[in-house]
PyMOL commands that place a pseudoatom at each C-alpha (Angstrom):
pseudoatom trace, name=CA, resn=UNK, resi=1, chain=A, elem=C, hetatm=0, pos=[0.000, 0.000, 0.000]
pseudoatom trace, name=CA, resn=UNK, resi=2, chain=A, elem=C, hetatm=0, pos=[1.367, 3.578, -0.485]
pseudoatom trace, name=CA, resn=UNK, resi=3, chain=A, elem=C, hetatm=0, pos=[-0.402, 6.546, 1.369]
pseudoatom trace, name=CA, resn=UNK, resi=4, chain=A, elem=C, hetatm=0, pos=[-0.326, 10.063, 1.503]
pseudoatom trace, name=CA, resn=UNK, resi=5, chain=A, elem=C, hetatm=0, pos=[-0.112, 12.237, 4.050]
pseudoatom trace, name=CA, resn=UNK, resi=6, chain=A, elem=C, hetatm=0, pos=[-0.515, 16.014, 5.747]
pseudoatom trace, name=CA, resn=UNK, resi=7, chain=A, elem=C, hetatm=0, pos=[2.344, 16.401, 8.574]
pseudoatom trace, name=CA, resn=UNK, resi=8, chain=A, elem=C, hetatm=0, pos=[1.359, 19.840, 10.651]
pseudoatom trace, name=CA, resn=UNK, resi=9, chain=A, elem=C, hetatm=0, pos=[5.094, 21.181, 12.171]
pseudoatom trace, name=CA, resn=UNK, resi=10, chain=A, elem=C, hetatm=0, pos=[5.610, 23.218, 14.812]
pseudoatom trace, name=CA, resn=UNK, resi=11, chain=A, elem=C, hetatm=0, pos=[5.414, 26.568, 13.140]
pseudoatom trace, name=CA, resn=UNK, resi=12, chain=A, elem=C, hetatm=0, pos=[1.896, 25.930, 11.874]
pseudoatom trace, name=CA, resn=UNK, resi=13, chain=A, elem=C, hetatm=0, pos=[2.328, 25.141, 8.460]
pseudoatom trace, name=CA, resn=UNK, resi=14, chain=A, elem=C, hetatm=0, pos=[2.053, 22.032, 6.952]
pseudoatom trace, name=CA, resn=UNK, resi=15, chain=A, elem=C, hetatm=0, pos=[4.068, 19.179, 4.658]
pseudoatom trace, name=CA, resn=UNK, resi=16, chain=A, elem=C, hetatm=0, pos=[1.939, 16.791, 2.305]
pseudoatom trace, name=CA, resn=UNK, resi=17, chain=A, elem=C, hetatm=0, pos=[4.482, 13.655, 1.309]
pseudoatom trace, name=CA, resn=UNK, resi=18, chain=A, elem=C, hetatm=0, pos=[3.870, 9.948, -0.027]
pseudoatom trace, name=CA, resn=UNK, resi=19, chain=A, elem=C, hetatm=0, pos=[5.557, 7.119, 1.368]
pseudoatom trace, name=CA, resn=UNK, resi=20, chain=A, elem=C, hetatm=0, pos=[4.953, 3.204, 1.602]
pseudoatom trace, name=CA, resn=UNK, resi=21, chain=A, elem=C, hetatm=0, pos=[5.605, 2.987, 5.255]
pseudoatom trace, name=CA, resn=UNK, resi=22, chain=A, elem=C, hetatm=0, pos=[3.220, 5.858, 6.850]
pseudoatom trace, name=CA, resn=UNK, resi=23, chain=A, elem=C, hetatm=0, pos=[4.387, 5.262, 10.687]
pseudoatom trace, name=CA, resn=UNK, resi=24, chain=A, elem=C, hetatm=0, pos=[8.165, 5.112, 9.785]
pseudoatom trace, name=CA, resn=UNK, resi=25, chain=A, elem=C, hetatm=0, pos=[7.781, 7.962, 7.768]
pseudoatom trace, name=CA, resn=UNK, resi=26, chain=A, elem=C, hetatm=0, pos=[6.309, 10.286, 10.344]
pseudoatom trace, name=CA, resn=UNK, resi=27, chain=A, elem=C, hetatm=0, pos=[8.948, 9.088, 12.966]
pseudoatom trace, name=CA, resn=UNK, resi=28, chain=A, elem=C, hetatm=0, pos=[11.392, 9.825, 10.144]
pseudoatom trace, name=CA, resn=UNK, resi=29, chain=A, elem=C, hetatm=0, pos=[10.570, 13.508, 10.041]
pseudoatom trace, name=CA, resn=UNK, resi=30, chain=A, elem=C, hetatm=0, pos=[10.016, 13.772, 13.444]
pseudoatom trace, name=CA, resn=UNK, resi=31, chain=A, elem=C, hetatm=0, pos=[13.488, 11.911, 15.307]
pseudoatom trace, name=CA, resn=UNK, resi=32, chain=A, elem=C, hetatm=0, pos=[15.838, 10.876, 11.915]
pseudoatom trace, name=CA, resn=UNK, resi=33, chain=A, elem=C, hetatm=0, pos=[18.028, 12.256, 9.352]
pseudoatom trace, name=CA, resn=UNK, resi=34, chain=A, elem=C, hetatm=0, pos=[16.213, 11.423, 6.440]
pseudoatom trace, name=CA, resn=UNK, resi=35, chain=A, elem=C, hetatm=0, pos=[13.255, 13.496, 7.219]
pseudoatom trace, name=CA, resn=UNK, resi=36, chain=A, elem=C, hetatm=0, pos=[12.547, 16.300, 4.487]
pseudoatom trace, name=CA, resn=UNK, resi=37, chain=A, elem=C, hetatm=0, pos=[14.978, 19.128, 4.919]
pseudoatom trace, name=CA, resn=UNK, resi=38, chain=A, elem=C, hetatm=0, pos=[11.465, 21.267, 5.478]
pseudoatom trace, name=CA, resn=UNK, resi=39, chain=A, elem=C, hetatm=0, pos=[10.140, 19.216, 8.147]
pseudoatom trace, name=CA, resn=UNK, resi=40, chain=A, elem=C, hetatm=0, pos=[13.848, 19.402, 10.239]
pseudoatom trace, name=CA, resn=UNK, resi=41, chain=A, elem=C, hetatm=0, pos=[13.638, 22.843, 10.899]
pseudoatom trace, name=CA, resn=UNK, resi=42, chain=A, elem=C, hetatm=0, pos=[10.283, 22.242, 11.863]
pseudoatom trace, name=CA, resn=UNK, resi=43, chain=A, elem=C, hetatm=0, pos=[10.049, 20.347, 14.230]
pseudoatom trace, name=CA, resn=UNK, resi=44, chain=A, elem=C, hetatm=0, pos=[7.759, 18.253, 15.662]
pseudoatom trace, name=CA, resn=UNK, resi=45, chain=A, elem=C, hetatm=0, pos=[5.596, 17.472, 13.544]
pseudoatom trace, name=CA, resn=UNK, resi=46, chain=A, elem=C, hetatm=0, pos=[2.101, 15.980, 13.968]
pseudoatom trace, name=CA, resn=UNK, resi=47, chain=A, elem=C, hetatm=0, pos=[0.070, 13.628, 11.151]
pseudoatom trace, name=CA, resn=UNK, resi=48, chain=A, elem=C, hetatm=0, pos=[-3.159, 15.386, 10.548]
pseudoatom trace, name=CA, resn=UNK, resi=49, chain=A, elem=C, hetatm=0, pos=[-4.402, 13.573, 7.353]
pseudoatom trace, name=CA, resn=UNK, resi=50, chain=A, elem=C, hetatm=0, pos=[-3.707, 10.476, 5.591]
pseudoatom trace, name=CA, resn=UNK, resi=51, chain=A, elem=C, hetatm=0, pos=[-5.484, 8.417, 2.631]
pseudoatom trace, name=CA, resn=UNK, resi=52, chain=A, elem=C, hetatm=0, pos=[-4.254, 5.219, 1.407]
pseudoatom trace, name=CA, resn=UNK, resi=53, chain=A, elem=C, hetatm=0, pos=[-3.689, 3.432, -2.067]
pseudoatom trace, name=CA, resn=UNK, resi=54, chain=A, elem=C, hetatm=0, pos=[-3.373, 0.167, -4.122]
pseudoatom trace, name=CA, resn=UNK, resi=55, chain=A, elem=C, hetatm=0, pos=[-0.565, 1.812, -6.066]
pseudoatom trace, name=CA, resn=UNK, resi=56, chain=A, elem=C, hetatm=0, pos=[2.006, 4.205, -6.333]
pseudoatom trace, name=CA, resn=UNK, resi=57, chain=A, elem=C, hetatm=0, pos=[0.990, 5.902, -9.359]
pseudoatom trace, name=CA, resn=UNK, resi=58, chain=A, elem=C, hetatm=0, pos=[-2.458, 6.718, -7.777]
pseudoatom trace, name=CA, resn=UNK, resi=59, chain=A, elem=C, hetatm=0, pos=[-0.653, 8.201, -4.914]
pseudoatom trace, name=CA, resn=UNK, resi=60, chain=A, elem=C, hetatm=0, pos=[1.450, 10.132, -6.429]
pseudoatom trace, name=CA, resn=UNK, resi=61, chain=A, elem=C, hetatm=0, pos=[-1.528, 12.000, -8.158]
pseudoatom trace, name=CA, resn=UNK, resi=62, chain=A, elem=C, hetatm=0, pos=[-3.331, 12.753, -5.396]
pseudoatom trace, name=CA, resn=UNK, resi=63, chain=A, elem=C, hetatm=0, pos=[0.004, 13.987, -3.840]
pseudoatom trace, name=CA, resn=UNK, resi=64, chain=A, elem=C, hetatm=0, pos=[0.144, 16.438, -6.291]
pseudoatom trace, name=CA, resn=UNK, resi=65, chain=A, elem=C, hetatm=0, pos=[-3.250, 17.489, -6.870]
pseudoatom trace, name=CA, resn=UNK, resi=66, chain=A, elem=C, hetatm=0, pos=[-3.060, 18.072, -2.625]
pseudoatom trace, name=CA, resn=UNK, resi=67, chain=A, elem=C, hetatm=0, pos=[0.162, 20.063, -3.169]
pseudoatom trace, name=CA, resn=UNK, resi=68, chain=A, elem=C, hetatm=0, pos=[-1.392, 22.335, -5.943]
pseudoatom trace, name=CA, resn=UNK, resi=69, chain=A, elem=C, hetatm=0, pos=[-4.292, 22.966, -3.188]
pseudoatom trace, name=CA, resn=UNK, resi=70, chain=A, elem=C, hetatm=0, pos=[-4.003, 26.563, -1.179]
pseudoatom trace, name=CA, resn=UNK, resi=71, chain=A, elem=C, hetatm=0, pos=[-3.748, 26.618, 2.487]
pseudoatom trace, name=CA, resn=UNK, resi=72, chain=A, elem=C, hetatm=0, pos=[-7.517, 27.121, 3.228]
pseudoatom trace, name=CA, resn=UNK, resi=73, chain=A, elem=C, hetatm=0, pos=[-8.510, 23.741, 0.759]
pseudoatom trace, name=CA, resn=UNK, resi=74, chain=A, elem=C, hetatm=0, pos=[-5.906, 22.135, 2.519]
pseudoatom trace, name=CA, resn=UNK, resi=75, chain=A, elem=C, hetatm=0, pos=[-7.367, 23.081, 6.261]
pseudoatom trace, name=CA, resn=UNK, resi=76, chain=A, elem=C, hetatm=0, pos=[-10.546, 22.237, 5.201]
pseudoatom trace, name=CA, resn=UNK, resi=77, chain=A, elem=C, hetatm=0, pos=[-9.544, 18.549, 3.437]
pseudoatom trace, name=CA, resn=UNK, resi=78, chain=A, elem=C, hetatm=0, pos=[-8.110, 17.871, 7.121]
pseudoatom trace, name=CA, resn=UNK, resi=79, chain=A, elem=C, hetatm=0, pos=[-11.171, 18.826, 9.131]
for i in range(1, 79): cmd.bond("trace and resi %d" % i, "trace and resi %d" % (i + 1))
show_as sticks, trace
zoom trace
């Protein structure tokens, strides 16, 4: 399975990413060095919004249709 996902950091603004592994991901952004260079400076960071799919491709378009989203779509997406 592949999700995406909406990470919130500790400045208020948020991260949308794709990954395969959703909980090693977060803890990836949030403890490693292989987190996004956004997300270090950022830090902690809180999963506010995930959906999962069969396939990468999938994913990867609703990553970017997320990404092309303003803030306010974005807030509202998350509830």
């Amino acid at each position: 399975m592949y999700y995406i996902y909406i990470l919130k950091c500790s400045d208020k603004t948020l991260y949308t990413g794709s990954t395969n592994d959703l909980e090693k991901r977060v803890l990836a952004h949030n403890v490693s060095m292989t987190g996004a260079k956004y997300t270090k400076a950022r830090r902690p960071v809180k999963l506010v919004y995930s959906e999962k799919f069969r396939t990468k491709s999938k994913a990867m378009k609703r990553e970017w249709e997320i990404k092309q989203m303003e803030r306010g779509e974005k807030l509202k997406l998350i509830g």
